[in-house]
C-alpha positions as CSV (number, residue, x, y, z in Angstrom):
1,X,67.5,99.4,85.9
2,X,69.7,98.7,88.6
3,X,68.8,99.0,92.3
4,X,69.5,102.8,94.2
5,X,71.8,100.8,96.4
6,X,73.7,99.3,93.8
7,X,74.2,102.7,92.3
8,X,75.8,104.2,95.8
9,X,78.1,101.5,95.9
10,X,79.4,101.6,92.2
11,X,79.3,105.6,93.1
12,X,81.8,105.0,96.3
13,X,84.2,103.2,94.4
14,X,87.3,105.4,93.3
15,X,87.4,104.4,89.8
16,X,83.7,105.4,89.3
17,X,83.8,108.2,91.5
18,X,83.9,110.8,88.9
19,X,80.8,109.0,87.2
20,X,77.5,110.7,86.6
21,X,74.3,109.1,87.4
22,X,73.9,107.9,83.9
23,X,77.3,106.4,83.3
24,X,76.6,104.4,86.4
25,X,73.4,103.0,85.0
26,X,75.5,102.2,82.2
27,X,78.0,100.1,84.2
28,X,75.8,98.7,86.5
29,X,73.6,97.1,83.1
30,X,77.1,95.6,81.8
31,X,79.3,94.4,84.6
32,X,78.1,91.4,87.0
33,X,79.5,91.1,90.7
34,X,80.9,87.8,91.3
35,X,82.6,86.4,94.1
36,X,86.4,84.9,94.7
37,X,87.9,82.9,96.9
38,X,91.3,83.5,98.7
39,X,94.5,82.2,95.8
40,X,91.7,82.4,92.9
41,X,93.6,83.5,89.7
42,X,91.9,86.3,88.2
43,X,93.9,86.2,85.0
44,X,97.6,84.6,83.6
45,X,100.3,86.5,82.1
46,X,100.7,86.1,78.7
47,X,96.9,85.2,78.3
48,X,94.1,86.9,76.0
49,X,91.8,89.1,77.6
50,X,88.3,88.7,77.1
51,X,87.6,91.1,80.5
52,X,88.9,94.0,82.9
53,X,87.9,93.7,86.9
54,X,87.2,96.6,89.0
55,X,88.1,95.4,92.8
56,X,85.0,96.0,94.9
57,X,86.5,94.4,98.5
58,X,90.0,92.7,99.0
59,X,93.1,92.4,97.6
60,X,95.3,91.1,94.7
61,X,98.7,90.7,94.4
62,X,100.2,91.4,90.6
63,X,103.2,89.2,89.4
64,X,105.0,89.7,86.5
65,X,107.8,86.4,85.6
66,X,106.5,85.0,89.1
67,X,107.6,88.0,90.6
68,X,105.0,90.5,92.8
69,X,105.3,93.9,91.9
70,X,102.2,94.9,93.2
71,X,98.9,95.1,95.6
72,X,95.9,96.3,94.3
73,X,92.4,97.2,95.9
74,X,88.9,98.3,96.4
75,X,88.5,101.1,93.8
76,X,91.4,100.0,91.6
77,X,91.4,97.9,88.1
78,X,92.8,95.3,86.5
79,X,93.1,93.6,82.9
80,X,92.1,96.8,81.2
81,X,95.6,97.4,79.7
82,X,94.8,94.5,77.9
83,X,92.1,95.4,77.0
84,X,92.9,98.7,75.0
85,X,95.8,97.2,73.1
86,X,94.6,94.0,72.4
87,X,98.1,92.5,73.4
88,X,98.5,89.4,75.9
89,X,98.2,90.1,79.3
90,X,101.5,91.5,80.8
91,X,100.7,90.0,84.5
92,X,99.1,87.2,86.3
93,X,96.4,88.6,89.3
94,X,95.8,86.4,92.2
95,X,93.3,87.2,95.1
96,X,95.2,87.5,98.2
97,X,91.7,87.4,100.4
98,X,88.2,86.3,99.4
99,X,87.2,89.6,97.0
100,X,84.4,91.0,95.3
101,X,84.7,92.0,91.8
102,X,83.0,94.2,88.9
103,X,83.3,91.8,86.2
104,X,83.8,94.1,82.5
105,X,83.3,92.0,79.6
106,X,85.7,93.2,76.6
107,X,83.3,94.7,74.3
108,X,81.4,96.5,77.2
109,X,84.1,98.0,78.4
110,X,84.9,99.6,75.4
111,X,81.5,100.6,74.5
112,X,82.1,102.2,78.4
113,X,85.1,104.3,77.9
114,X,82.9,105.6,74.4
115,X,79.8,106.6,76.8
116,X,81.4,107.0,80.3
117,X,83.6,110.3,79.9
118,X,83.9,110.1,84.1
119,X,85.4,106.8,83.8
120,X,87.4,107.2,81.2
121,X,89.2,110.3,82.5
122,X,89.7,108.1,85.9
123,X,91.3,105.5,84.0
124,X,93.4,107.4,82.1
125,X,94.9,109.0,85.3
126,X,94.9,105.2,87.2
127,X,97.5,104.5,83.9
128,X,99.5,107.2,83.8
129,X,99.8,106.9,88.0
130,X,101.1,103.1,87.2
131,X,103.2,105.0,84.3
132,X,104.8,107.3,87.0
133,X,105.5,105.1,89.7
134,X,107.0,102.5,87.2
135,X,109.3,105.6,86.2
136,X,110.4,106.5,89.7
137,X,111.5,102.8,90.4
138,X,113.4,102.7,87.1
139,X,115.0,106.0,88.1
140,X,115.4,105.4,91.9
């Protein structure tokens, strides 16, 4: 079972924050906390994904076509989209800063959106705020 600490910390994270107690135990047995470095590629466009991130500390930057069309940061997550429609990934993710990072191995996180009701709903609204602000550039 995973540490009380631990717990607090996955609790404090945005994405989780609507979590019970027991979804958190959930995550906390399938997701391992690894390290980056500073320029570490986190994942290629046009690659399979085999794993989603959840952003601990630091920050990415998201390029589509070599292009940045995004930051992203503690609380936020990346490589799920991926992940739910089993198509290639649609951007490359490169640590702008040394980060730490909720690794989600593929079949976890599935068996997570199943079991974790908090998490799905946060994920859900993460997408469709992506959806929305992708909209308002298109119509600005």
């Amino acid at each position: 079972m995973a540490s009380k600490d631990h717990l607090t910390h996955l609790a404090n994270l945005p994405l989780l924050s609507a979590c019970s107690q027991r979804e958190l135990q959930k995550v906390a047995r399938v997701t391992d906390e690894v390290e980056v470095e500073a320029n570490a590629t986190l994942m290629e466009q046009g690659q399979l994904a085999r794993e989603a991130f959840v952003i601990v500390s630091g920050t990415a930057e998201v390029r589509r076509d070599g292009t940045k069309v995004a930051v992203v940061g503690a609380g936020e997550c990346v490589g799920e989209l991926a992940l739910l429609d089993h198509q290639p990934r649609s951007a490359s993710v490169v640590a702008l800063e040394p980060m730490t990072l909720l690794v989600i191995p593929s079949t976890a996180f599935t068996a997570l959106l199943d079991d974790a009701p908090g998490l799905s709903r946060k994920l859900l609204g993460s997408l469709a705020k992506r959806i929305r602000d992708l909209d308002s550039r298109l119509t600005d």
